[in-house]
C-alpha positions as CSV (number, residue, x, y, z in Angstrom):
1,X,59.0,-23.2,145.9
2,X,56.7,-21.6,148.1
3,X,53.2,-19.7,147.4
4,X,51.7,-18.0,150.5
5,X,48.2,-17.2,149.2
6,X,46.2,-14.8,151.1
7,X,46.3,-15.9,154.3
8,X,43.9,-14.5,157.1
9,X,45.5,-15.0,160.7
10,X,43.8,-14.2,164.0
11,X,44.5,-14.4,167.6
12,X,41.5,-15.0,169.1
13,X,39.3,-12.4,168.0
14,X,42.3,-10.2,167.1
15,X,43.0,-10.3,163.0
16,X,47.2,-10.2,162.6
17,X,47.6,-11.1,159.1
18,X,45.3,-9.4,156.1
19,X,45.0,-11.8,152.8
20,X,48.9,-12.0,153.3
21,X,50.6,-13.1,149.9
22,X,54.1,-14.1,149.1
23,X,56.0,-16.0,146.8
24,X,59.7,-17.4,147.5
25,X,61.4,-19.2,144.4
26,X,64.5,-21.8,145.0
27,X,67.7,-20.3,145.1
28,X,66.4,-16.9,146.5
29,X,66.9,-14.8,149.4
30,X,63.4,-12.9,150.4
31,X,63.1,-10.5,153.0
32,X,60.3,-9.9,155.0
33,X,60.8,-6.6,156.7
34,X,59.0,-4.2,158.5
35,X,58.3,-2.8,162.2
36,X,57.7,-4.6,165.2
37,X,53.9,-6.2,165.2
38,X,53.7,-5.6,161.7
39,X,53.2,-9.4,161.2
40,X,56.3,-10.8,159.9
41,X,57.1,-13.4,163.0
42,X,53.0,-14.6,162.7
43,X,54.0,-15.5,158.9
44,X,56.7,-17.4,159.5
45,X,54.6,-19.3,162.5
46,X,51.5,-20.0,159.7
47,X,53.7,-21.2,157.2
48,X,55.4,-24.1,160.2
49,X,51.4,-24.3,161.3
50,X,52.4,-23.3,164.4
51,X,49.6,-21.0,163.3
52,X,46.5,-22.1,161.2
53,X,44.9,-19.6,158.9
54,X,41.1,-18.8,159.0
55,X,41.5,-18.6,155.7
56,X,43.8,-18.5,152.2
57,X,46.3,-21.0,152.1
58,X,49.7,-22.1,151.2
59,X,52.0,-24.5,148.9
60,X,55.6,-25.6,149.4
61,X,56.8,-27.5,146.1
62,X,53.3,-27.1,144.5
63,X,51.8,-29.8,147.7
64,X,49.1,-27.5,149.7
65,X,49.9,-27.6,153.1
66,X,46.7,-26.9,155.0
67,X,46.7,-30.3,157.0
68,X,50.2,-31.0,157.4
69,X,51.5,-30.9,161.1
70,X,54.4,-29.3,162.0
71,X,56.9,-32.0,162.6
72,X,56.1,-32.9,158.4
73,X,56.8,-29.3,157.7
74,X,60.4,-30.0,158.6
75,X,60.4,-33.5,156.8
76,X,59.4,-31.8,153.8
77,X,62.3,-29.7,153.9
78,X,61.2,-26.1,156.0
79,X,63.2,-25.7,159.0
80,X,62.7,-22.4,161.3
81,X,64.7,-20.6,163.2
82,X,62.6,-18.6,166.0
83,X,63.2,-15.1,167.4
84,X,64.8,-15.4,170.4
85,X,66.5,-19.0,169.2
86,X,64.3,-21.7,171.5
87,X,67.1,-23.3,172.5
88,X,67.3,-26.1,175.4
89,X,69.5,-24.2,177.8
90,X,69.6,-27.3,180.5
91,X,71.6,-29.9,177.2
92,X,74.8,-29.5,176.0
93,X,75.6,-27.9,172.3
94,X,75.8,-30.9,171.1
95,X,72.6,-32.7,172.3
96,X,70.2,-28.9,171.2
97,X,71.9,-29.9,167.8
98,X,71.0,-33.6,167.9
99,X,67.6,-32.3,168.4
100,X,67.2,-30.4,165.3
101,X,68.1,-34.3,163.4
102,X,65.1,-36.3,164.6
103,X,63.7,-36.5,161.1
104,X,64.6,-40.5,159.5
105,X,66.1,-38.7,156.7
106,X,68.5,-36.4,158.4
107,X,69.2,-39.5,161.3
108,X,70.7,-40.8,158.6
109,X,73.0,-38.0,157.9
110,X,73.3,-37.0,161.2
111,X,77.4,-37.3,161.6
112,X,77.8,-35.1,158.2
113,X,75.4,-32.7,158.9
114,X,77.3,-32.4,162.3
115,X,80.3,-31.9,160.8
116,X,78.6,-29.4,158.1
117,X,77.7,-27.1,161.3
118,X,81.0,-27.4,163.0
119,X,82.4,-25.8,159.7
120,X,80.1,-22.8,159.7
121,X,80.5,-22.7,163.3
122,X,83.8,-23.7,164.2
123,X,83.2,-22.4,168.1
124,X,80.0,-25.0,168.2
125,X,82.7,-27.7,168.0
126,X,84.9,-26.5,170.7
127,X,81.7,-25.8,173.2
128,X,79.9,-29.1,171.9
129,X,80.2,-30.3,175.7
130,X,79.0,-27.0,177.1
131,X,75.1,-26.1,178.6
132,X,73.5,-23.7,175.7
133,X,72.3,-21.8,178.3
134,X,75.9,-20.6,179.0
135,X,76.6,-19.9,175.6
136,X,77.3,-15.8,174.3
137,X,74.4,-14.7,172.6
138,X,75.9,-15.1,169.4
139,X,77.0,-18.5,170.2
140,X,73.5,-19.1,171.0
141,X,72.2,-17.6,167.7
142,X,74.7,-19.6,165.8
143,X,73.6,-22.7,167.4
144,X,70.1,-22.2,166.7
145,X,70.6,-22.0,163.1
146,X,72.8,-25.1,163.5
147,X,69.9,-26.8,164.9
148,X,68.0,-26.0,161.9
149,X,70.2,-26.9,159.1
150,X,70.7,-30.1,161.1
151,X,67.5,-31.1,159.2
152,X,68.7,-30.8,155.4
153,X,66.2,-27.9,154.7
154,X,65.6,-26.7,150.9
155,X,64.0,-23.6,152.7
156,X,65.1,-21.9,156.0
157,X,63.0,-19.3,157.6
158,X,65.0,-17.1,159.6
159,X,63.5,-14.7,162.4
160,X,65.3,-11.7,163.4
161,X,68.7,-13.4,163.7
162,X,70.9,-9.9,164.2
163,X,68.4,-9.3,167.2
164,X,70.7,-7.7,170.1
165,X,74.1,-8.9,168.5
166,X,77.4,-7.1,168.4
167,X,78.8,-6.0,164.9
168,X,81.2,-8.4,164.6
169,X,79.2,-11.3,165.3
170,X,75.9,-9.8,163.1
171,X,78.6,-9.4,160.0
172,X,79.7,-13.5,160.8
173,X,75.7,-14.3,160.5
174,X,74.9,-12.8,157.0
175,X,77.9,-14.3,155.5
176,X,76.9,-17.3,157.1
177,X,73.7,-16.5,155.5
178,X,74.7,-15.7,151.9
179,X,77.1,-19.0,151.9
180,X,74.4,-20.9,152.5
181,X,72.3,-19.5,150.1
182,X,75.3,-18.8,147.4
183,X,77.3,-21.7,148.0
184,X,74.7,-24.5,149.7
185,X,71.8,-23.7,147.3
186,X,69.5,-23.2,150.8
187,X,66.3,-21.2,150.0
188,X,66.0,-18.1,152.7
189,X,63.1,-16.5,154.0
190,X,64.5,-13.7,156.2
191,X,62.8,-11.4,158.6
192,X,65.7,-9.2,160.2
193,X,65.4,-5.4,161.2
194,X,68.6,-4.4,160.0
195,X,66.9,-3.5,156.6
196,X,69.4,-1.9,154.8
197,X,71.8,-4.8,155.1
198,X,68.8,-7.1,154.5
199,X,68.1,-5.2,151.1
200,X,71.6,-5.9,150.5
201,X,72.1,-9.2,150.2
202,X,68.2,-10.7,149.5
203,X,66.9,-10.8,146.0
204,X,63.9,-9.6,146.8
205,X,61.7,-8.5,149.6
206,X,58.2,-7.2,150.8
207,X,57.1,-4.7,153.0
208,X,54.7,-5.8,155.6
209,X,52.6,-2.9,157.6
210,X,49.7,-3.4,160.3
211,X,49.4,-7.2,158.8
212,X,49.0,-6.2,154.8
213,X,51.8,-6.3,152.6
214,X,52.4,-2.8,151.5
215,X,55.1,-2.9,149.2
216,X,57.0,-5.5,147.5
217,X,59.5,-5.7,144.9
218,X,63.9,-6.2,143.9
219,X,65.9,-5.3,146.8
220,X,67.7,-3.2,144.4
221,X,64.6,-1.4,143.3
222,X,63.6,-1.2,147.0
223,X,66.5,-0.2,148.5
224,X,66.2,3.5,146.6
225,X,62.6,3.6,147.4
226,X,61.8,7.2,149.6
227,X,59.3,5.2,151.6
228,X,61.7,2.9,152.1
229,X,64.1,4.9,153.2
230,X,62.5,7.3,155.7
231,X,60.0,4.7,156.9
232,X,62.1,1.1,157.2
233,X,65.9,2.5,157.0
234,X,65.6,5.5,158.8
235,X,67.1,7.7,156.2
């Protein structure tokens, strides 16, 4: 479904990503983990050309993507969800969700696919009326991925969503997370710190360190991995 093909990004003069290559194949959960400026969030920003890379380049449903803008990324069925959610704080629940349907296919579908988020999210229904910006932070994180899946995506890139959430509401997010992908047949491409959960419920996953990809490989595999272990879980 998606080939990211040794992809060179810079900041200015500042290289971030090192012949970067990943594959993600429909139906799969893949987690990109590693620590903080390793590169994961710039991946996920090149793939939604919110980054361009100086070089390599990458496919989504075998169509190379090199000079498609952003706002065709998500018509062709990649929706992101960014760190720290990028909500409109100032617009109801309802009207930040609205915004995540301004593609002509999900218009269309925009009454179902409301009704499809109030499901996951029952609280979203009750606070539809309500400024995100007053929202819990875990309200807020499930409204961001609302937003997303308000556009029909086959693939959903998800960055850090557990960041600075209680328990309870990080254990809500991953099965939110695995009925989507279980149940939904969504596509996942998950960055998230808490690794050893991560490696629990993705099919596979790869290592990123300093911008290279250092390891890569079955969750299950991974998850009993020494490096992985003492380096990414802490063990």
């Amino acid at each position: 479904m998606l080939n990211v093909h040794e992809i060179n990004v810079f900041y200015g003069q500042f290289q971030a990503l090192w012949n970067v290559s990943l594959d993600v194949q429909k139906g799969e959960i893949v987690a990109l983990i590693g620590s903080n400026g390793a590169g994961k969030t710039t991946t996920l920003k090149t793939i939604m050309k919110i980054l361009t890379p100086r070089s390599g380049y990458i496919e989504f449903e075998g169509e190379r993507l090199d000079n498609v803008p952003p706002h065709l990324i998500v018509e062709k069925g990649i929706s992101y969800v960014p760190q720290g959610r990028g909500l409109f704080p100032y617009m109801s629940v309802l009207d930040n969700l609205k915004m995540g349907a301004y593609t002509q296919h999900a218009r269309k579908k925009l009454e179902e696919n409301l009704e499809h988020v109030f499901s996951l999210f029952p609280v979203l229904k009750e606070r539809k009326k309500q400024l995100a910006g007053t929202l819990s932070g875990g309200e807020q994180q499930m409204l961001s991925i609302g937003r997303a899946l308000m556009s029909n995506p086959k693939l959903l890139l998800l960055d850090e969503p557990s960041e600075g959430l209680a328990p309870i509401i990080v254990q809500k997010l991953f099965e939110v997370i695995i009925r989507l992908n279980k149940e939904e047949g969504v596509t996942i491409l998950l960055v998230e710190q808490n690794v050893h959960r991560t490696l629990e419920i993705a099919d596979r996953a790869y290592c990123l360190e300093a911008g290279r990809v250092r390891l890569s490989g079955r969750c299950s595999d991974l998850i009993e991995n020494e490096l992985v272990k003492k380096v990414y879980m802490g063990i």
